[in-house]
N, C-alpha and C positions, 0 to 999 in steps of 0.2 A: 514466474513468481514475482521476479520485482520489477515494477512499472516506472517510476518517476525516480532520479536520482539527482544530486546536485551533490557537487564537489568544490574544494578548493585550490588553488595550486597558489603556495606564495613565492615556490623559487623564481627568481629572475629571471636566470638561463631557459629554464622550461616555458614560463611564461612567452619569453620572445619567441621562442621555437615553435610553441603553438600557436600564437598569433600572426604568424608571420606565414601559416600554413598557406598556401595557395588555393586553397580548396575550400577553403573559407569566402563566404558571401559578407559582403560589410553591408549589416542593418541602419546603420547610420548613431548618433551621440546623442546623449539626454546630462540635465544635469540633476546634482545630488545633493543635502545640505549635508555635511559631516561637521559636528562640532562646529557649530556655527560659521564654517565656512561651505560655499558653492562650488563643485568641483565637478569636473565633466567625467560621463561613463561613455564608451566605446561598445557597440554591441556585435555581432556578428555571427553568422550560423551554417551548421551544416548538417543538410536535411532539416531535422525535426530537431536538433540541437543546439544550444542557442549560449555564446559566451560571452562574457563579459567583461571588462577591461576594467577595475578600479584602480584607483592610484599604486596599492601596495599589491596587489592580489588579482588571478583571474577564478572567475566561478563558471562551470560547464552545469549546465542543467538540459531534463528532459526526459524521455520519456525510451528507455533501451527496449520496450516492448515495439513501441509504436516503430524503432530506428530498426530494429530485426524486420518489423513487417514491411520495409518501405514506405512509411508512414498512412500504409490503409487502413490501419485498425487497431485495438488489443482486447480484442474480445474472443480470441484461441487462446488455449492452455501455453503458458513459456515455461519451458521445462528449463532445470538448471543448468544444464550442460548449455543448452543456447545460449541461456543467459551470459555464461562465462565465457563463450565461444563469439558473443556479440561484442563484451568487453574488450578481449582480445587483437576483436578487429579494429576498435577505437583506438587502440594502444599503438600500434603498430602504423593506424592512419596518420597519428600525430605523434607519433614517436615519442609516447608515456613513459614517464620513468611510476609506476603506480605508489609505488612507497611515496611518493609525493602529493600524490593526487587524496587530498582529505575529506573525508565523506560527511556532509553535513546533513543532508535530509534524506530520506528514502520514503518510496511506498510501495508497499510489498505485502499480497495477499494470494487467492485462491480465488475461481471459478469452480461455482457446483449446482449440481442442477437438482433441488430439492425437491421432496415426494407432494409438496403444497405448490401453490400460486408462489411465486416472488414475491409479488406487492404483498399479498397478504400476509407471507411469513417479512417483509419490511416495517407495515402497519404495525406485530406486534409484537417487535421490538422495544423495549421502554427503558432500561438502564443499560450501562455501560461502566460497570463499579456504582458509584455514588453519582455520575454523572449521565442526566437524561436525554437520550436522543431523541434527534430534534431533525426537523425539515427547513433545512437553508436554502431551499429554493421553494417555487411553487409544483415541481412534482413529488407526487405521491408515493415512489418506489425509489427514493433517495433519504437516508441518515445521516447522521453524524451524531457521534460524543466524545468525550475526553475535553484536553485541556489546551486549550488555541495556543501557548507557548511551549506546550510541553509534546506530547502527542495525542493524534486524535485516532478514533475506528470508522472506517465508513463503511456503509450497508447500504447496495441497490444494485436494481437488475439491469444488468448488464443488457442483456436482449433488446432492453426498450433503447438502448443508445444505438446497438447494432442487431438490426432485427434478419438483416440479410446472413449473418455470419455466426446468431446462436438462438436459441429459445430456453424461453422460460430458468435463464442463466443470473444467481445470484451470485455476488462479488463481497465480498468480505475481504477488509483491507487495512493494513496500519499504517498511517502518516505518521512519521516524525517531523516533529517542530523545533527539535534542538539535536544540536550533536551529540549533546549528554546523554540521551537517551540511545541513540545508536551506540554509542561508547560503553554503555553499563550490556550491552550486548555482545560484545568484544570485538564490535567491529570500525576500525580507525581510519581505515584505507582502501581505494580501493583495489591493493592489492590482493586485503585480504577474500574479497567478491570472486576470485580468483580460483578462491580455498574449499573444495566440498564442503569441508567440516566446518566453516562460518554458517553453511547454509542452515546447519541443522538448529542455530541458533533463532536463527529468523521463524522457522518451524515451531520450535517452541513456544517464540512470543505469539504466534499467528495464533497458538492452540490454547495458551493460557489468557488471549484476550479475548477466545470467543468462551471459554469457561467463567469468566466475568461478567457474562453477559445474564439479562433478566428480559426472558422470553415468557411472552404469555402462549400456552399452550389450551386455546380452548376447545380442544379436542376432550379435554378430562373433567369430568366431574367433581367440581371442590366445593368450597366455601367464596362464594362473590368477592367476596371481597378480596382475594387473591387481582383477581382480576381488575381491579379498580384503582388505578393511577393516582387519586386524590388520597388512599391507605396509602401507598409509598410514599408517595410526597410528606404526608403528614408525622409518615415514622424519622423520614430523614430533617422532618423541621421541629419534631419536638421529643424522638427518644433519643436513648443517649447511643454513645457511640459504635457499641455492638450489633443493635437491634436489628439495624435494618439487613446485614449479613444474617444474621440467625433467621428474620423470618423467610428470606430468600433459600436458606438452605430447608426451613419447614415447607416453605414451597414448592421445592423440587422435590423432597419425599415426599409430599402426598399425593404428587402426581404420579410417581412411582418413577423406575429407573427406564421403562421404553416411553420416552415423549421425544418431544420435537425436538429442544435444545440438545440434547444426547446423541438421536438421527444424526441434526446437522453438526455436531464436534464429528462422531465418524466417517461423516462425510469430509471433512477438512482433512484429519487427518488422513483418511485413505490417497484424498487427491495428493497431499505434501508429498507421500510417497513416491506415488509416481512420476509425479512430476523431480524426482531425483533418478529416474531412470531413465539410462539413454537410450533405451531400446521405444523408448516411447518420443518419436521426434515431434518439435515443435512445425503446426502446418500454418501456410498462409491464410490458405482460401480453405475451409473445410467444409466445400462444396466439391475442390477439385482435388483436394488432398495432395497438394501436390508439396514435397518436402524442402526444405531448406538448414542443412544444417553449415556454420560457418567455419567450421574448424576439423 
């Protein structure tokens, strides 16, 4: 379930202890302006994880899906006991005190394999709350909305990045961009990552930001203008500040309650489920099913 993580550690003691690991690769130094002074950073990595040395602070960032798979992929399901089970082994590789270790960013979502195309259920995607998604690259089965300081959602198929390892596999994903937002979650540490019961938070927000979401379902017969990007745009540029919720909730009942965005929330939810049971283990290769659990 969570893919990219980044931390802080500003103890001293810990900091030297982790830096000082042997098992650490030294990437080599860059420098940095802080407060109109230039000051050097220190980088350094293990595996697919990569730290950083600033003057007062060390930051570990990367990718615990990709660190579980031996850095082949993250296009299998990571169920949360891996997850924590992954954690555990970083703890112990570098002798983590975690109440220490402070959780700044996270991205944490689901894989699902909807009853449509990918691309196509990507295409007709258009809000994200009040914010419209967009294509920051030049493919066509990749999204993004939200707010570049705050948190963003991203939406694309997973399949076209790993076509050996899944098909027709849509990602839906929350990046945080501040630790405030991870914090109004209740999550500080990552000790807490540790905690089933933190999981269920992450659960929630995955399930409450794809209910945010303004899905065109042209599977239904309405009024066009449902369908037409320039009515949204125009409600959110000149009604006031109810309107454009209202008509998105008029939207959704007149497509009725069996449509696409409904399918794909049950579909999230079902996987969040499972992917909280250990009877369901996290596979490498899901060609050769072969398992790996760490703890």
């Amino acid at each position: 379930m969570i893919d990219f993580i980044k931390i802080k550690i500003t103890d001293e003691a810990l900091i030297n202890q982790v830096w000082n690991n042997e098992i650490l690769i030294y990437e080599g130094k860059s420098e940095k302006r802080f407060d109109d002074e230039i000051k050097e950073l220190f980088s350094k990595s293990y595996k697919n994880l990569y730290f950083t040395k600033f003057q007062n602070r060390l930051e570990i960032k990367g990718s615990l899906h990709y660190f579980f798979n031996d850095g082949l992929h993250n296009a299998n399901d990571f169920n949360i006991y891996d997850c924590i089970g992954t954690i555990e082994l970083i703890k112990e590789l570098f002798k983590l005190d975690l109440n220490l270790c402070k959780l700044i960013n996270l991205e944490y979502g689901v894989n699902i394999n909807p009853i449509i195309k990918v691309d196509e259920l990507v295409q007709n995607l258009i809000y994200h709350e009040k914010r419209q998604f967009t294509r920051p690259t030049i493919h066509f089965n990749y999204k993004i909305a939200g707010n570049e300081a705050y948190k963003q959602v991203k939406a694309y198929d997973k399949s076209v990045q790993f076509p050996n390892h899944c098909k027709n596999t849509f990602r839906f994903e929350v990046k945080t961009k501040q630790a405030k937002f991870i914090h109004s979650l209740g999550l500080f540490t990552l000790q807490n990552l540790t905690d089933m019961k933190y999981y269920n938070a992450l659960i929630n927000s995955l399930v409450n930001e794809w209910h945010n979401v303004l899905l065109f379902d042209k599977s239904k017969t309405i009024d066009d203008k449902f369908f037409n990007t320039n009515f949204w745009e125009d409600i959110l540029i000149n009604g006031n500040r109810n309107k454009f919720n209202n008509q998105k909730k008029l939207y959704y009942k007149k497509i009725g309650t069996d449509n696409l965005h409904t399918n794909i929330k049950k579909l999230i939810e079902r996987k969040t489920q499972l992917l909280k049971s250990v009877q369901i283990p996290t596979t490498i290769n899901l060609e050769t099913a072969q398992y790996r659990i760490l703890f």
